[in-house]
N, C-alpha and C positions, 0 to 999 in steps of 0.2 A: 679303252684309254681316251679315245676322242671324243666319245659320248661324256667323258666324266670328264674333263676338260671345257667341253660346252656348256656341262650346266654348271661350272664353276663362273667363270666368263657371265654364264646369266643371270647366276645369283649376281656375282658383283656388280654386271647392270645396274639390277634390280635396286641396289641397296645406294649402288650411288646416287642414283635418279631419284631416290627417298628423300636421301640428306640432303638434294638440291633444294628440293621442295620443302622441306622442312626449313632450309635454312634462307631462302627465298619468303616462306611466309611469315620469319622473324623482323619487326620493321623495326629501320634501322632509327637508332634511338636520337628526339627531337631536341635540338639545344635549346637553351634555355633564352638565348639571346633572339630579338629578333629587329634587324637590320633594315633601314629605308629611307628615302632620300631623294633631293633631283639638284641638280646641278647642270649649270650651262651660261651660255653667254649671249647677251641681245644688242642689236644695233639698230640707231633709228637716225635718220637722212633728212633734212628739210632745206632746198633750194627756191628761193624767191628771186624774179627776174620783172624788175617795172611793176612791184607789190602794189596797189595802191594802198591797200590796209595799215600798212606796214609790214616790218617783223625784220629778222637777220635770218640769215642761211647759218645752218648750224648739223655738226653731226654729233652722233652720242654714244656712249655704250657700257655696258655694264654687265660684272662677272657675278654668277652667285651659288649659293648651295646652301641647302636646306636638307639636315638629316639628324634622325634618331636614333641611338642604341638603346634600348631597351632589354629590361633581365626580371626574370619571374621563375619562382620556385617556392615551392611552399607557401606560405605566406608573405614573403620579402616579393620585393619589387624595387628596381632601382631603371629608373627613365632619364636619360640622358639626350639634350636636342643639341645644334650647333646650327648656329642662322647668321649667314653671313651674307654681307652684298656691298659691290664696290664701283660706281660706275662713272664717268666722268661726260662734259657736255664742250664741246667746240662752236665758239661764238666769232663772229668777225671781230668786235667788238672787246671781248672777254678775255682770250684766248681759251687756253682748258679752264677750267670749275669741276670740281665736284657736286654730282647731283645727288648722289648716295652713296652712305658709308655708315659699316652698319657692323658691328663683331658684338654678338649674343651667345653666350654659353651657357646652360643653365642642366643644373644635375638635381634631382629627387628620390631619397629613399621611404620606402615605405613598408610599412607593418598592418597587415590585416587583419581587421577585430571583429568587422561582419563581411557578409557575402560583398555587399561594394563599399564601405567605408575602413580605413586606414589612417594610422598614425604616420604622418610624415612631417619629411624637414626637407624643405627646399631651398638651394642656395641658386641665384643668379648674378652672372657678371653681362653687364651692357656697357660697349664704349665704342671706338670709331678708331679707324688705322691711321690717317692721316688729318692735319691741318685744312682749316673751312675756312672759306671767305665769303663776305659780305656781296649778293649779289653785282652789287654796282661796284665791285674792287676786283682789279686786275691784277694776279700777283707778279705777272711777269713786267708791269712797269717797274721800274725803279723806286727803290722808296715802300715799294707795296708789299711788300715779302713778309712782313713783321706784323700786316694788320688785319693779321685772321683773329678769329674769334670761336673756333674750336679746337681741339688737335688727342692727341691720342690720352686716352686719360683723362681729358679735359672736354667735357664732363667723363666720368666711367662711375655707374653706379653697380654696387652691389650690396642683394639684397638675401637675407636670411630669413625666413620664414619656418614657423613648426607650427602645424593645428590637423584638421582634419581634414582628408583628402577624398572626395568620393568620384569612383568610377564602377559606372554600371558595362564598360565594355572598353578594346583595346582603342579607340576613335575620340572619347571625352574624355576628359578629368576637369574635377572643380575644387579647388583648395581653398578651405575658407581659413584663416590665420588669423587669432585676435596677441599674439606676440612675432611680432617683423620688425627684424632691423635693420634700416636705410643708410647706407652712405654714400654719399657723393663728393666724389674726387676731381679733383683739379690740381694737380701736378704738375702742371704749366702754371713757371714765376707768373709769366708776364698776366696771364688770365687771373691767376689766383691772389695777386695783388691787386686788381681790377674788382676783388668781390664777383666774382662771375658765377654763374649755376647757382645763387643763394648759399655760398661761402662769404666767411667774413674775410673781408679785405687784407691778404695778407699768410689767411689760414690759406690748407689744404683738403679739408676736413669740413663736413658736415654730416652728425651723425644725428639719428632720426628712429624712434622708437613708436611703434604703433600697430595698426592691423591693414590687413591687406588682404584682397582675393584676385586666384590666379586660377584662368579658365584658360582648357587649351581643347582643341577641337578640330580634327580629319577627317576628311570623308574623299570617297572616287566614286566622284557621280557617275563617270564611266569610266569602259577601257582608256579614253585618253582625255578625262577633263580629274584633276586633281587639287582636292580644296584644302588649305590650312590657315588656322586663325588662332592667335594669342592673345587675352584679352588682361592686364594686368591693374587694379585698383590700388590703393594704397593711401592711408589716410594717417597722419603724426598724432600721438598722446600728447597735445600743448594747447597752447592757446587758438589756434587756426585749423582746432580736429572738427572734422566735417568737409572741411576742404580737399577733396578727391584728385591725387596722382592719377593720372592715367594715360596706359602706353598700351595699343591696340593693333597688331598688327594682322595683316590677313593677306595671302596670298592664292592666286589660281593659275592653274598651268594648263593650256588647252593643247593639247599633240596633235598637227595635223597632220603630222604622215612621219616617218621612219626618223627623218632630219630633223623638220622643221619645229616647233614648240611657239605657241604666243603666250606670255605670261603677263601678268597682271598683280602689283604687288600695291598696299595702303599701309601707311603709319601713319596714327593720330595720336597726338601726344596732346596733353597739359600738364605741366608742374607748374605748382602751386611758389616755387622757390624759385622759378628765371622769368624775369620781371624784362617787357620789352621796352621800347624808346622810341619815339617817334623822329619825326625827320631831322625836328631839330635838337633832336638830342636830349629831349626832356624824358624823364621818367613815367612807365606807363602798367596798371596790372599787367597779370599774365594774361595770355594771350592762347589759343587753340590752334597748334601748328599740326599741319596736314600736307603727304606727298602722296602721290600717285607716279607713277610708271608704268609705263605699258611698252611688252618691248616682243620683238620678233627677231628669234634666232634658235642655235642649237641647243639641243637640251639633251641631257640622258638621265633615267631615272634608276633605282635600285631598289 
């Protein structure tokens, strides 16, 4: 009886230790989504004491996050980014300013016709969370509150794209569009009675029909150096087609230990529809507006 009781015992051993292994070397099934991102916040400090060069002491800082969802099956594909940045600067002189402000969303589905080219339609929304002021304008005098010159919506462009998108791997895509539809908003009376962002004086609305290419591009040059860049063209069917929209952005994130992150962010812009001014106020073409940021603080990535 205890002989047959052991090798009952053994067998069941045997047979459990089986289905372990068996169901141990079932891998567990991979979603379809795949998830990634950095976010974090930077501060930067400048005290001047008997400068002779000049300059003002000033502190700064700024929050941000940069992430993708992405989905792949079959032949569909649908890419989803969200790129946001918000940072403000302390001047003796100034009080706060904003130095960047920045709400980007943009979603693309896609249809695969060969090994990397795909039918797609891209839609993107660009606009900015708060009210901008005029470097030399102080909102916190009196009187000053009213004489900003951007604000949420004002400008917000969005942009509808369908052409062909190619991607030889999950790091590139390049979307060439010869049907894009441009609009830009200004929602703000006060701007949008000003004619501001190439609206007519009074509208809301400027809508804008044409072709457009839109390049996006990641790489990890290492375990802790992280690169991404947006490069967006855009050019109207009217009388001024040839004359190139463009909104460039490019960012790198250097992780030097557990905490710390330096990051490094550019946007170059030209629109062809926001016409500058000079000092004294006179009317001037458009112009190539350009920021940089460089900031040290915490980060985490995903």
């Amino acid at each position: 009886m205890k002989k047959t009781l052991f090798s009952l015992a053994l067998v069941a051993s045997m047979a459990t230790s089986a289905f372990a292994q068996e169901t141990d070397s079932v891998a567990a099934p991979q979603s379809n989504w795949k998830v990634s991102g950095i976010t974090g916040a930077n501060t930067a400090q400048t005290a001047l004491v008997n400068w002779s060069a000049g300059g003002e002491n000033s502190v700064a800082w700024n929050v941000y996050l940069n992430a993708t969802a992405n989905y792949k099956k079959d032949k569909w594909s649908w890419d989803n980014a969200l790129v946001t940045d918000f940072g403000m600067t302390y001047t003796t002189s100034n009080e706060w300013l904003k130095n960047v402000d920045k709400l980007n969303l943009s979603s693309k589905v896609g249809h695969l016709i060969s090994r990397h080219w795909s039918i797609s339609a891209l839609g993107d929304l660009l606009t900015q969370f708060s009210r901008g002021y005029d470097a030399s304008t102080n909102p916190n005098v009196s009187g000053n509150r009213d004489k900003y010159i951007s604000n949420l919506f004002a400008p917000g462009y969005l942009t509808a794209a369908l052409g062909a998108d190619y991607k030889p791997n999950d790091n590139f895509s390049l979307l060439l569009s010869p049907i894009t539809g441009k609009m830009t908003f200004v929602l703000d009376k006060k701007l949008s009675d000003a004619g501001a962002f190439g609206v007519k004086p009074g509208k809301k609305l400027l809508a804008e029909l044409g072709a457009s290419v839109v390049a996006n591009y990641k790489q990890k040059f290492a375990s802790n150096i992280d690169f991404s860049t947006k490069l967006t063209l855009f050019t109207a069917y009217n009388s001024d087609f040839g004359n190139i929209d463009v909104n460039w952005d490019m960012m790198i994130a250097f992780k030097i230990n557990k905490f710390l992150t330096t990051t490094l962010t550019t946007n170059l812009i030209y629109d062809d529809n926001v016409k500058s001014v000079d000092k004294a106020g006179n009317p001037r073409g458009p112009k190539v507006q350009f920021r940089e940021v460089l900031g040290l603080g915490l980060a985490y990535s995903f």
